[in-house]
C-alpha positions as CSV (number, residue, x, y, z in Angstrom):
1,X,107.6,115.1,124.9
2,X,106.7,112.1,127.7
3,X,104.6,113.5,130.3
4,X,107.6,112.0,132.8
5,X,110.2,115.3,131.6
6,X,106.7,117.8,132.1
7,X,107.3,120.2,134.2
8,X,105.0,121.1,137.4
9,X,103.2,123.5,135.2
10,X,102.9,121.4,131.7
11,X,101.3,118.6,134.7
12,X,98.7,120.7,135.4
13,X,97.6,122.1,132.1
14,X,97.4,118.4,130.5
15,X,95.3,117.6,133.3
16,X,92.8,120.5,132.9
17,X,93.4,119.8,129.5
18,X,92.6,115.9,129.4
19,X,89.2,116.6,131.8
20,X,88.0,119.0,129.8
21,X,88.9,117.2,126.3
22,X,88.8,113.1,126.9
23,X,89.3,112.8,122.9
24,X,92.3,114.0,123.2
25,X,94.1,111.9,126.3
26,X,93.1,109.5,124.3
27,X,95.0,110.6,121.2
28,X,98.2,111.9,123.3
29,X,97.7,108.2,124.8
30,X,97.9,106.2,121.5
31,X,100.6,108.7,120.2
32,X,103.0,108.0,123.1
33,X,102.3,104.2,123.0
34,X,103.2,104.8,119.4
35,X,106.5,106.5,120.1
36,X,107.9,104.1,122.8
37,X,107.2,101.1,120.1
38,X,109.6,102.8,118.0
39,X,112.0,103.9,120.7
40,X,112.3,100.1,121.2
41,X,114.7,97.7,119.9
42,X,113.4,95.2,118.4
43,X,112.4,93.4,115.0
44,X,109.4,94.7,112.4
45,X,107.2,91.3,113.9
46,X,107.6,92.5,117.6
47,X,106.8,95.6,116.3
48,X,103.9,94.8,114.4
49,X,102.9,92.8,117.8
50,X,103.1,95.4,120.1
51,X,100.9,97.4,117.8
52,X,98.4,94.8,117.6
């Protein structure tokens, strides 16, 4: 789910969560990017782009 349709109290646990765990902000982080590239309309080369 995008941290924008969290509630109050999914903000706050993936905070805690994200201080107390930086590996894996940084894996939510990559995942999202992931899954607004392919949200996106566009060809396989702008795809391959944005993931570069």
């Amino acid at each position: 789910m995008s941290p924008d349709k969290w509630t109050e109290t999914q903000k706050g646990r993936a905070a805690i969560l994200f201080r107390e765990y930086p590996e894996i902000d940084k894996a939510f982080s990559l995942s999202h990017s992931l899954r607004m590239i392919f949200l996106q309309r566009c060809s396989k080369e702008e795809g391959r782009k944005s993931i570069a």
